[in-house]
ZALOPA-323828 format. One record per residue (C-alpha): residue number from 1; x, y, z. Coordinates in Angstrom, 1 decimal, always signed. Example, Ala and Ser with C-alpha at 12.3 -4.5 7.8 and 13.67 -1.06 7.14 Angstrom:
ZALOPA-323828
<num->1 xx->+12.3 yy->-4.5 zz->+7.8>
<num->2 xx->+13.7 yy->-1.1 zz->+7.1>
END
This chain:
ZALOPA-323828
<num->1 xx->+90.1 yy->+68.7 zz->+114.3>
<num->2 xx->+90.9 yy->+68.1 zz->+118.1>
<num->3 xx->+91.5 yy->+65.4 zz->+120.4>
<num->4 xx->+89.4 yy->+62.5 zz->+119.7>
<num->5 xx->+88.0 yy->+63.8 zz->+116.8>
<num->6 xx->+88.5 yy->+62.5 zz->+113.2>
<num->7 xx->+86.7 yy->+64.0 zz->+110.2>
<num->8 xx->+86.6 yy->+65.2 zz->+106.5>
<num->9 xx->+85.0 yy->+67.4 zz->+104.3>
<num->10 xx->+84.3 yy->+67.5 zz->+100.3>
<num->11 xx->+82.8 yy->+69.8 zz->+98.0>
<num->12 xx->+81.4 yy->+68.1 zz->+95.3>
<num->13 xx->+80.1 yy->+70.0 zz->+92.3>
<num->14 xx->+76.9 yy->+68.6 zz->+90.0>
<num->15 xx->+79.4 yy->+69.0 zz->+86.9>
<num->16 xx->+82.9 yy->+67.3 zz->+86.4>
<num->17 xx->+84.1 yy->+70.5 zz->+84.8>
<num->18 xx->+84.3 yy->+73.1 zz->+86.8>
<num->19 xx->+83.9 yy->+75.6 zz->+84.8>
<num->20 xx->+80.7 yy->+77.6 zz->+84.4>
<num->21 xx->+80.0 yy->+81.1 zz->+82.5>
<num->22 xx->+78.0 yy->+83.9 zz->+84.1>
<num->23 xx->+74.6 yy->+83.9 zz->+84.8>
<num->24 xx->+74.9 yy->+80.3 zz->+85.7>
<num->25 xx->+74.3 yy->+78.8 zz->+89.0>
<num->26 xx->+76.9 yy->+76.6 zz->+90.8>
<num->27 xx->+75.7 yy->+73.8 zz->+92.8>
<num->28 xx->+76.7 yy->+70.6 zz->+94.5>
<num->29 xx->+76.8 yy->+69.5 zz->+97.8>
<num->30 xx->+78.6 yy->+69.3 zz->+100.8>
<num->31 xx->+79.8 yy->+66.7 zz->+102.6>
<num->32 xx->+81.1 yy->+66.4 zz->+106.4>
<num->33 xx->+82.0 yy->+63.4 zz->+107.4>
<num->34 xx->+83.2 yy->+62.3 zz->+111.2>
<num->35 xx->+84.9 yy->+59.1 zz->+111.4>
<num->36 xx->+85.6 yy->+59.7 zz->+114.9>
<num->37 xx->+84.2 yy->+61.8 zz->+117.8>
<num->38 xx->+81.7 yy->+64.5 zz->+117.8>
<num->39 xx->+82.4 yy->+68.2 zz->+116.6>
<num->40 xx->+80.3 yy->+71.6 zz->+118.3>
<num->41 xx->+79.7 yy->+74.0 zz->+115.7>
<num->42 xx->+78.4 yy->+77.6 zz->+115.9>
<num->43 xx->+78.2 yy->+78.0 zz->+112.0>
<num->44 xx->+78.3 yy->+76.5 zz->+109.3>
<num->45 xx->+78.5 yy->+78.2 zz->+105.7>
<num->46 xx->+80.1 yy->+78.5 zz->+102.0>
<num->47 xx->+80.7 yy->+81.6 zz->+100.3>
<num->48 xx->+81.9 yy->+82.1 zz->+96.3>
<num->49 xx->+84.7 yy->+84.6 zz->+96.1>
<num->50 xx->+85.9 yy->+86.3 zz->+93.1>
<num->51 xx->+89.4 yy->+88.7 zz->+93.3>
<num->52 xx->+92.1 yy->+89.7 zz->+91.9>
<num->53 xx->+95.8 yy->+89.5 zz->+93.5>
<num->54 xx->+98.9 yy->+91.1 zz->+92.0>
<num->55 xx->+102.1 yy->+91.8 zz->+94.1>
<num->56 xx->+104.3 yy->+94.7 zz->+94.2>
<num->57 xx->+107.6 yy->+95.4 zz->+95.2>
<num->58 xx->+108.7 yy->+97.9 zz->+98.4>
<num->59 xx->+111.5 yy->+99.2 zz->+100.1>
<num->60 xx->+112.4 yy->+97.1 zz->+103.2>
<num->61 xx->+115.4 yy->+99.0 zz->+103.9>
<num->62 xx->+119.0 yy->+98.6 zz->+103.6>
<num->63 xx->+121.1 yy->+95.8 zz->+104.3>
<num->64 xx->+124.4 yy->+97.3 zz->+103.9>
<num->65 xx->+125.7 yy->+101.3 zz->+103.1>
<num->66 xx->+125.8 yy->+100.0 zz->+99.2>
<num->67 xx->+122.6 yy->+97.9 zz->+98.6>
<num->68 xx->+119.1 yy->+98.4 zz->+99.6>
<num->69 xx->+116.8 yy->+95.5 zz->+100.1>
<num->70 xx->+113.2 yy->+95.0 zz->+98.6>
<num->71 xx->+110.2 yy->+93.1 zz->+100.0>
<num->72 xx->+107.4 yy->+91.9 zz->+97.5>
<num->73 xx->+103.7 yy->+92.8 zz->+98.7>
<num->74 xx->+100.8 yy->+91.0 zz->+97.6>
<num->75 xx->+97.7 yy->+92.1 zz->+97.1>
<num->76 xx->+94.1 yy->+90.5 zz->+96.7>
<num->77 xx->+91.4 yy->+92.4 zz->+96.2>
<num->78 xx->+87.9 yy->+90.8 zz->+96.1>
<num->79 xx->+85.0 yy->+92.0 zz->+93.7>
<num->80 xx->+83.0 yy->+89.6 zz->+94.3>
<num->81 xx->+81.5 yy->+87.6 zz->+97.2>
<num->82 xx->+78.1 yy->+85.5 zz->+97.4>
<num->83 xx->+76.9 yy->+83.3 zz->+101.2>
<num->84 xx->+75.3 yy->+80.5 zz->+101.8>
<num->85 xx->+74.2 yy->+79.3 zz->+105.5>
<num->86 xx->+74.0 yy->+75.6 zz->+105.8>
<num->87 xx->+73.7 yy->+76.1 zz->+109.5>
<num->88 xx->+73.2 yy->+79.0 zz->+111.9>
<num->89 xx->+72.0 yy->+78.1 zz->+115.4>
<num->90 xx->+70.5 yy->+80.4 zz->+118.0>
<num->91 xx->+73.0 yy->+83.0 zz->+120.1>
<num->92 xx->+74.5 yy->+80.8 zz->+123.0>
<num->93 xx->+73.2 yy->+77.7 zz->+121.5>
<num->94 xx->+75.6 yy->+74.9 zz->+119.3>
<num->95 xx->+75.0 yy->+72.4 zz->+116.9>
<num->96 xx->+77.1 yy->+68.8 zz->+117.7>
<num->97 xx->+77.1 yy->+66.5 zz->+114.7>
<num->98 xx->+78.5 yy->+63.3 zz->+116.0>
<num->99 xx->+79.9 yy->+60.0 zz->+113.7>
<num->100 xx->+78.5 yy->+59.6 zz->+110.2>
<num->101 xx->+78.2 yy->+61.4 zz->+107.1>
<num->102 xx->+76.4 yy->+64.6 zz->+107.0>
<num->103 xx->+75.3 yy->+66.7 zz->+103.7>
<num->104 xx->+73.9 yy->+70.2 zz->+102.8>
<num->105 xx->+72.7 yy->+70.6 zz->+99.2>
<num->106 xx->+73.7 yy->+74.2 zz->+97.8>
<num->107 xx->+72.8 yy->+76.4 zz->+94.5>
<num->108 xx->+75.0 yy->+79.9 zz->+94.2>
<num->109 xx->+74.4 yy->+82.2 zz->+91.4>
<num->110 xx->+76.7 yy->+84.0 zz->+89.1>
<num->111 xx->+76.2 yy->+87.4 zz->+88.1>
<num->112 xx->+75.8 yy->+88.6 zz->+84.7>
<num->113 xx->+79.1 yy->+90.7 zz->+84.3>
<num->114 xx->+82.1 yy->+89.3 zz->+85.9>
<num->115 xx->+85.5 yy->+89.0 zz->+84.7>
<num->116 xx->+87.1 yy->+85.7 zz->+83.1>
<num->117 xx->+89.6 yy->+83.6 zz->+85.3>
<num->118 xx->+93.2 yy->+85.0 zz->+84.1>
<num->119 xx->+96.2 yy->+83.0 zz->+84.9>
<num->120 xx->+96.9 yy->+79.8 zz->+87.1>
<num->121 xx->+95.8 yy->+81.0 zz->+90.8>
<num->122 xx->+99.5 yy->+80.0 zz->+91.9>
<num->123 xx->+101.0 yy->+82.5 zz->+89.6>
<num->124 xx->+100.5 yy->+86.4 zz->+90.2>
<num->125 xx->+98.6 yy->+88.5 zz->+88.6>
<num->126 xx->+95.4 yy->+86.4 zz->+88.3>
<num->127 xx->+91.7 yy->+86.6 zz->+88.5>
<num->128 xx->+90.3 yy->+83.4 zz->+90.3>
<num->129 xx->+86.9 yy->+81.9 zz->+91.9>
<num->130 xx->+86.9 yy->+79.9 zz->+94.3>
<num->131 xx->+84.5 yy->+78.0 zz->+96.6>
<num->132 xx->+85.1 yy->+77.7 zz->+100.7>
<num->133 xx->+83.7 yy->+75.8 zz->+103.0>
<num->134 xx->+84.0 yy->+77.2 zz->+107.0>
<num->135 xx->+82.8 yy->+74.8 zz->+110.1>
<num->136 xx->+83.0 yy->+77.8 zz->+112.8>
<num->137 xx->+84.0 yy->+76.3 zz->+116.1>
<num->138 xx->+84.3 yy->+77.8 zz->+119.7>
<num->139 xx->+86.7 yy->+80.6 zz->+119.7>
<num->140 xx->+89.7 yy->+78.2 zz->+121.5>
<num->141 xx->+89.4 yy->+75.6 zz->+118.9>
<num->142 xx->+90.5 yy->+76.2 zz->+115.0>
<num->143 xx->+88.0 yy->+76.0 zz->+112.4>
<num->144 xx->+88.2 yy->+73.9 zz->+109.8>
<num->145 xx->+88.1 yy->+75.1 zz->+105.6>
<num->146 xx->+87.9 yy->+73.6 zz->+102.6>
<num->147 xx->+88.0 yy->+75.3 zz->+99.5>
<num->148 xx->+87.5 yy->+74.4 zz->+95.2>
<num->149 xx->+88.4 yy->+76.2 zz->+92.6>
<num->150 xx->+86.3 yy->+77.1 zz->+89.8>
<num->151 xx->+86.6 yy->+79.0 zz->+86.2>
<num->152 xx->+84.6 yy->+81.5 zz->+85.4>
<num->153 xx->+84.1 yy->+83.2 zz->+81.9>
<num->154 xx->+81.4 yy->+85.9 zz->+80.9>
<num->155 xx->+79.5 yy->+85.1 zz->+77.8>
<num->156 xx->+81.1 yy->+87.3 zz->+74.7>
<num->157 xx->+78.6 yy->+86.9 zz->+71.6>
<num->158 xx->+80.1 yy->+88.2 zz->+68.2>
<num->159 xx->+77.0 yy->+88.4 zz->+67.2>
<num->160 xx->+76.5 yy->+90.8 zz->+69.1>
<num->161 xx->+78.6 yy->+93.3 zz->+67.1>
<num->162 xx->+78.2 yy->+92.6 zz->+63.8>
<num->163 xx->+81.1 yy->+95.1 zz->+62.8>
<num->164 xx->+83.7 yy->+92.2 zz->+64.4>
<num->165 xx->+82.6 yy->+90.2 zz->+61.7>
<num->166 xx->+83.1 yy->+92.7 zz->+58.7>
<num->167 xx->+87.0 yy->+92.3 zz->+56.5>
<num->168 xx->+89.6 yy->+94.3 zz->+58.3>
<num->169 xx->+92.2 yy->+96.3 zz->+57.1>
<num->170 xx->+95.3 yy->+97.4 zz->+58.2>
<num->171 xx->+98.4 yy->+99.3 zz->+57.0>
<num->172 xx->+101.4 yy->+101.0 zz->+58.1>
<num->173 xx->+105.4 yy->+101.5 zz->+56.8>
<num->174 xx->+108.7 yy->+102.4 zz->+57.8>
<num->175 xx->+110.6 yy->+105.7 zz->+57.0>
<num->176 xx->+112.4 yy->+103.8 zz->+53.6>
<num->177 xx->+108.9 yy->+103.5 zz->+52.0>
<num->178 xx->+108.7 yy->+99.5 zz->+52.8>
<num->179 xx->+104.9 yy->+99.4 zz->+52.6>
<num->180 xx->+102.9 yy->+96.4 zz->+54.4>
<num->181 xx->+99.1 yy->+96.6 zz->+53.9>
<num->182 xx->+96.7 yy->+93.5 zz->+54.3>
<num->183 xx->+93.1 yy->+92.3 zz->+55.4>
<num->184 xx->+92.0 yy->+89.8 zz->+58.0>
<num->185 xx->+89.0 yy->+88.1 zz->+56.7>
<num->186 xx->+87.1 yy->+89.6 zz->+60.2>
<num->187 xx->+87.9 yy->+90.7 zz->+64.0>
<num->188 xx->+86.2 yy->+88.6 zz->+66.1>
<num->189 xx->+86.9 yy->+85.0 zz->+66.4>
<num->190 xx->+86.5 yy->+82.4 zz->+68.9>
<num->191 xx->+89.6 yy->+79.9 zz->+70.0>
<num->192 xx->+90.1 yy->+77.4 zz->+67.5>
<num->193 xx->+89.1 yy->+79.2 zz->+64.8>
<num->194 xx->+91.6 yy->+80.4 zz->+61.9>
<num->195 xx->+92.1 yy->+83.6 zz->+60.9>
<num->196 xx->+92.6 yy->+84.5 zz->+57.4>
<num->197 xx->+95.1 yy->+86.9 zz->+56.2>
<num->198 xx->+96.1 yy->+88.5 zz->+52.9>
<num->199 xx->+99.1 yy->+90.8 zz->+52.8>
<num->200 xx->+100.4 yy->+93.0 zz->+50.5>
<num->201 xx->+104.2 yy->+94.7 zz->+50.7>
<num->202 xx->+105.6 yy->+97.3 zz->+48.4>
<num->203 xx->+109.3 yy->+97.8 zz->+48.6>
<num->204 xx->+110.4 yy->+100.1 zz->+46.0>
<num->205 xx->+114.4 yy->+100.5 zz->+47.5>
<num->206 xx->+114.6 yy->+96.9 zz->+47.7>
<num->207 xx->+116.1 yy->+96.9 zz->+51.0>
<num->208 xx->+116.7 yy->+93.4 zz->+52.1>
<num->209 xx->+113.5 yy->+92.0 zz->+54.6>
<num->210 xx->+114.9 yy->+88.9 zz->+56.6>
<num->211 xx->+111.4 yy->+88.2 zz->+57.3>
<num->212 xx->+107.7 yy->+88.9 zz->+58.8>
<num->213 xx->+106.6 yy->+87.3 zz->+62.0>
<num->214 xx->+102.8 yy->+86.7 zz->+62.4>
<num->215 xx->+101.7 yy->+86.9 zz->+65.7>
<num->216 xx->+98.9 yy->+86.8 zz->+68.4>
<num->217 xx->+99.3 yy->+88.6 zz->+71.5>
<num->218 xx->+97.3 yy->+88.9 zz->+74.9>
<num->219 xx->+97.7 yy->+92.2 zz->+76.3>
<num->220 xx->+96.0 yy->+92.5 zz->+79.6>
<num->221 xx->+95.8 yy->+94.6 zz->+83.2>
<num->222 xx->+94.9 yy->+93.2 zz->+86.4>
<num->223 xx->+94.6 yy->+96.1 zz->+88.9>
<num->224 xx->+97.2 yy->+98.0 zz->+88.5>
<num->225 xx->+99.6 yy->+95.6 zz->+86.4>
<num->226 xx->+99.8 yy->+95.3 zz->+82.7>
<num->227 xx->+100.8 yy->+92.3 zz->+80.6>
<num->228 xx->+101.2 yy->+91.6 zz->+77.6>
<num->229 xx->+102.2 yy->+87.2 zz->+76.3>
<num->230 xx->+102.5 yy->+85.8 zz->+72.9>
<num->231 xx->+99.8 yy->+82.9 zz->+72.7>
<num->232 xx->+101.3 yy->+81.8 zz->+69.1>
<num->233 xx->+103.3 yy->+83.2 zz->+66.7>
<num->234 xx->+104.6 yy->+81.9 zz->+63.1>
<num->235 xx->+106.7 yy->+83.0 zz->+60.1>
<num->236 xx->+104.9 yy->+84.7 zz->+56.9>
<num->237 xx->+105.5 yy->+81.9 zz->+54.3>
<num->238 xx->+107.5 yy->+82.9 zz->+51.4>
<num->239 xx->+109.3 yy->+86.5 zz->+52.8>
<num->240 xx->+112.7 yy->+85.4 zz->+54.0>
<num->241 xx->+115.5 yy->+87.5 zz->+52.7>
<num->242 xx->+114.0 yy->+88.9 zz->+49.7>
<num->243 xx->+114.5 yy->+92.0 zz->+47.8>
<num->244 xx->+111.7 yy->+91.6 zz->+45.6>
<num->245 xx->+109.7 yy->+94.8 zz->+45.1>
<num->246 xx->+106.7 yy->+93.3 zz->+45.9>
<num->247 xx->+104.7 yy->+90.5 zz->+47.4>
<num->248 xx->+101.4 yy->+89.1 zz->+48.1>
<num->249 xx->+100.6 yy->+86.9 zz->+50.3>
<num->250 xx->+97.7 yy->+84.4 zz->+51.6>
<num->251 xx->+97.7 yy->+82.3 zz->+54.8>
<num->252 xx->+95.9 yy->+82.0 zz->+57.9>
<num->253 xx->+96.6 yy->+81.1 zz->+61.4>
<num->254 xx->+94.8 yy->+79.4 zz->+63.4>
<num->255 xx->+93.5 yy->+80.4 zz->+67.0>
<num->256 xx->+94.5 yy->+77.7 zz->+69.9>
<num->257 xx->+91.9 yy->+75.8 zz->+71.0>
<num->258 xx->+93.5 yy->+73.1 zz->+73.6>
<num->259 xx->+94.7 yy->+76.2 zz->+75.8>
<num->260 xx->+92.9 yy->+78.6 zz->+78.0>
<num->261 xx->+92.5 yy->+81.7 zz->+76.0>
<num->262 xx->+90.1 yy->+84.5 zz->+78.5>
<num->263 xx->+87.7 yy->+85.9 zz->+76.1>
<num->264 xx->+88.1 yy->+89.7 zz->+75.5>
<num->265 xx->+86.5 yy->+91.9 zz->+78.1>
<num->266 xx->+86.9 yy->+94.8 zz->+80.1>
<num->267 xx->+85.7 yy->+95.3 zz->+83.8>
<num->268 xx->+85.3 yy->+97.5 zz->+86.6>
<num->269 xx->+84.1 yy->+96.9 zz->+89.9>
<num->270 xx->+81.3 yy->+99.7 zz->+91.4>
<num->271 xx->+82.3 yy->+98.9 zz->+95.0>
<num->272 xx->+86.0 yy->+98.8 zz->+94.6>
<num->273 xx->+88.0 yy->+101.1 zz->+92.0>
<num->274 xx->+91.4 yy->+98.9 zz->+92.1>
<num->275 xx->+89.5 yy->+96.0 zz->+90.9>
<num->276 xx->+90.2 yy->+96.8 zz->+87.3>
<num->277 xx->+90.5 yy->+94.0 zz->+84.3>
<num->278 xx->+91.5 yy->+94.6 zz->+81.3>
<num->279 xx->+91.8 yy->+91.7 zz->+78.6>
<num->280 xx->+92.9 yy->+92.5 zz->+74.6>
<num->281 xx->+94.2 yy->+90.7 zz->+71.6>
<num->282 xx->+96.0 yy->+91.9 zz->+69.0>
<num->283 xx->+97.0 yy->+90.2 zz->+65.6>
<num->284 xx->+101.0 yy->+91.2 zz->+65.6>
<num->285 xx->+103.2 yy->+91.5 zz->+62.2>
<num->286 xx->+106.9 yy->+91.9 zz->+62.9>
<num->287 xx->+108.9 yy->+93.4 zz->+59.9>
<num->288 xx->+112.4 yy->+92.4 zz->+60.3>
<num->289 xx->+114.3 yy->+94.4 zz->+57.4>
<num->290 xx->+118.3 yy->+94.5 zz->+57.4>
<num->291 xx->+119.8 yy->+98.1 zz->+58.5>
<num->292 xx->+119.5 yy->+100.2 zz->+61.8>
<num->293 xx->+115.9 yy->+101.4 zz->+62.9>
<num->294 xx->+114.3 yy->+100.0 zz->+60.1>
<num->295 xx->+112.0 yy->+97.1 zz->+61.5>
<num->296 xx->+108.3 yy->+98.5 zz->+62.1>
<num->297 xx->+105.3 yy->+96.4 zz->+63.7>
<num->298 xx->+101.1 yy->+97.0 zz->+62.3>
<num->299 xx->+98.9 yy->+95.7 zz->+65.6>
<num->300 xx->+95.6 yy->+95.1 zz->+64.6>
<num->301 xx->+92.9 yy->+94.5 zz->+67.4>
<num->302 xx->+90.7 yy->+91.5 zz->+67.0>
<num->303 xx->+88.2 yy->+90.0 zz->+69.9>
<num->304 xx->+88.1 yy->+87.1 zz->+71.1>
<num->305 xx->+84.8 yy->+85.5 zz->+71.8>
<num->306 xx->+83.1 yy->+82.5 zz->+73.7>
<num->307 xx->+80.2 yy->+82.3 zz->+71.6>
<num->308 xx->+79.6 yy->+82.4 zz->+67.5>
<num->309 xx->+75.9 yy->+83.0 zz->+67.4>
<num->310 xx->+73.6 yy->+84.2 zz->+69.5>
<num->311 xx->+72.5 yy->+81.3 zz->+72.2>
<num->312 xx->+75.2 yy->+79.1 zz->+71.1>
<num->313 xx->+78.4 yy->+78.6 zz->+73.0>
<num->314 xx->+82.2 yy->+77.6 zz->+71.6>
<num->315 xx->+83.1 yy->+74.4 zz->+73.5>
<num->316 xx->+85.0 yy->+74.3 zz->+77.0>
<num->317 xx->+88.3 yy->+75.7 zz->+77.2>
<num->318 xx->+90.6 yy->+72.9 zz->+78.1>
<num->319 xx->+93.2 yy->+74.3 zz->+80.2>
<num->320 xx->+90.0 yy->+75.6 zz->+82.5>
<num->321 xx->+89.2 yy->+71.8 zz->+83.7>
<num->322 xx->+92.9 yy->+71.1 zz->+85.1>
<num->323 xx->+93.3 yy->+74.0 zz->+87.6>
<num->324 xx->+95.7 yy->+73.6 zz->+90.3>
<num->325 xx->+94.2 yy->+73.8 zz->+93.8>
<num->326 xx->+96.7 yy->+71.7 zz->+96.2>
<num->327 xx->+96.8 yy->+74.5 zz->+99.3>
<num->328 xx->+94.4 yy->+73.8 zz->+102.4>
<num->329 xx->+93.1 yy->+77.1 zz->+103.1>
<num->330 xx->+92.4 yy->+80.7 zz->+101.4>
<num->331 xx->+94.7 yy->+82.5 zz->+100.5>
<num->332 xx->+97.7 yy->+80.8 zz->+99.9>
<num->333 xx->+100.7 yy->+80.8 zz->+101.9>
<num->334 xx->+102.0 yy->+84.2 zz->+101.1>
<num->335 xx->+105.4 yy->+82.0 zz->+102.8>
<num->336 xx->+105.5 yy->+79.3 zz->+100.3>
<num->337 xx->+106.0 yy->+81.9 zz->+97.6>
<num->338 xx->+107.9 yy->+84.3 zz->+99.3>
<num->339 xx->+110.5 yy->+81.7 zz->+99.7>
<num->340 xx->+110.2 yy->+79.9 zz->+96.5>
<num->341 xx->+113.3 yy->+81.1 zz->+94.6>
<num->342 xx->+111.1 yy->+80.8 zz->+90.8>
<num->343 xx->+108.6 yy->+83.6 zz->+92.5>
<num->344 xx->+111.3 yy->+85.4 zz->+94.0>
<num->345 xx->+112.9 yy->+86.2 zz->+90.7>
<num->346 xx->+109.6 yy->+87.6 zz->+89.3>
<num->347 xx->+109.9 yy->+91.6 zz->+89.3>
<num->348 xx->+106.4 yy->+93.4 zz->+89.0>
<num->349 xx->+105.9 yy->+96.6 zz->+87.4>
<num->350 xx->+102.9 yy->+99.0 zz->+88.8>
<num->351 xx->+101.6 yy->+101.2 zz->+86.3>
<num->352 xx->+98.7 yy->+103.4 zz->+87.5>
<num->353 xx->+97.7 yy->+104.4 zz->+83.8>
<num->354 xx->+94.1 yy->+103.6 zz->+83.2>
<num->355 xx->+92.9 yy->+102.1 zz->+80.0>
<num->356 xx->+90.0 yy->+103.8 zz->+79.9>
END
């Protein structure tokens, strides 16, 4: 922090968790502690950012007549932002903390519809929180940051639609007449929870099925980029290179509850029109039938919730308490992933359709 001057600074949160659901207030305190020397500040304040950041890919030219060369642009575009002064003294005047430990108390509120973290923060696109810290020095001296992490999901009641928990059927075929219909025993689930499935398959040319994958997909848009990953996916017992003219069929899958699994939820910032988020689950079944242009997929939409009953919320997503957060300061080195071979082989796809 200068010469002569030794320090550190913590932000310690009132929960071990870090994760907290809209409409709940963060708080903690802060800690500055000099082991050496004195510090001048001018400011001193935290602020609780939410954005989202997604990278695209632009022409940067040619490097030869043959090949033309691309540069990967990242974006991060905040919808979010919340301030707290810990201290603010008067125009032309300083505040000089000197050896010892020095604390400010803080409480930052949540609003009521945010999106839910989406990804690790490292990896693009995401949706992240995060806490900073920012001791604001004289102009010709650096100031100094610290930052944490937080998750952040929105409370999604399936009580609050009663239709999501109503039997759900679904159907569809290909153009040989192989028929799949079935039920799921409701739409709206939280993670953990197993979903219960009946299917029924007509096949009156006995063409030869190899087998039906059961699936459950994520299909999501952050800004401008859509996604879609398979969270889990798992073989329809007793259809593997059958004939038969007819089946039916009861098993369930279960929903994974040691992962982080964003509730779904869809969100649009007032103040800024890119900040779009988009997050959908769909229950996926895979026909895989022997011949050319034959296989055919039924996607039926379930939701995915945080809370069963009204009041009462599923537990803590696990993967939400071990969030990365090695970097020093906000944002990350745009460098240490531009030159990281693993991010340079991602390619991103823009697409400016809107899903609403």
């Amino acid at each position: 922090m200068g010469n002569g001057t030794s320090s550190s600074i913590a932000i310690n949160l009132d929960r071990s968790n870090e994760f907290y659901f809209t409409n709940e207030i963060i708080s903690g305190t802060v800690e500055l502690t000099i082991m050496e020397g004195r510090i001048e500040v001018e400011e001193i304040f935290m602020k609780l950012t939410g954005e989202l950041s997604y990278t695209s890919a632009a022409a940067a030219g040619r490097s030869n007549k043959v090949h033309s060369t691309t540069q990967t642009d990242y974006h991060h575009i905040p919808f979010f932002s919340r301030k707290t002064i810990f201290a603010q003294p008067k125009p032309g005047q300083r505040f000089v903390y000197g050896q010892g430990r020095h604390s400010w108390p803080f409480q930052i509120s949540l609003d009521e519809h945010l999106p839910p973290t989406m990804n690790q923060p490292q990896l693009y696109p995401h949706v992240r929180y995060y806490l900073q810290v920012v001791i604001d020095k004289s102009w010709y001296k650096p100031n100094t940051k610290e930052r944490k992490i937080v998750a952040v999901y929105p409370h999604v009641n399936l009580s609050d639609n009663p239709q999501c928990l109503q039997l759900t059927t679904f159907g569809n075929h290909n153009r040989k007449d192989l028929t799949l219909k079935g039920t799921l025993n409701k739409s709206g689930f939280v993670p953990g929870e197993s979903i219960q499935i009946k299917l029924e398959i007509a096949n009156p040319q006995r063409l030869l099925i190899k087998n039906i994958i059961c699936s459950i997909f994520q299909i999501f848009r952050i800004g401008p980029i859509k996604r879609e990953s398979n969270t889990i996916q798992s073989l329809v017992p007793n259809i593997m290179n059958s004939r038969a003219m007819q089946f039916n069929e009861t098993f369930s899958i279960e929903i994974p509850g040691n992962i982080t699994l964003a509730p779904s939820y869809k969100y649009q910032s007032a103040s800024q029109q890119a900040a779009i988020v988009v997050n959908d689950y769909v229950v996926r079944f895979a026909v895989k039938v022997e011949g050319l242009f034959d296989n055919f997929e039924v996607n039926v939409p379930i939701i995915l919730g945080t809370d069963q009953n009204s009041g009462i919320a599923a537990g803590v997503p696990a993967a939400a308490l071990t969030m990365n957060d090695d970097d020093d300061d906000l944002p990350p080195s745009y460098d240490s992933i531009v030159h990281d071979p693993k991010y340079q082989k991602q390619e991103e796809k823009t697409d400016e359709e809107s899903f609403f």
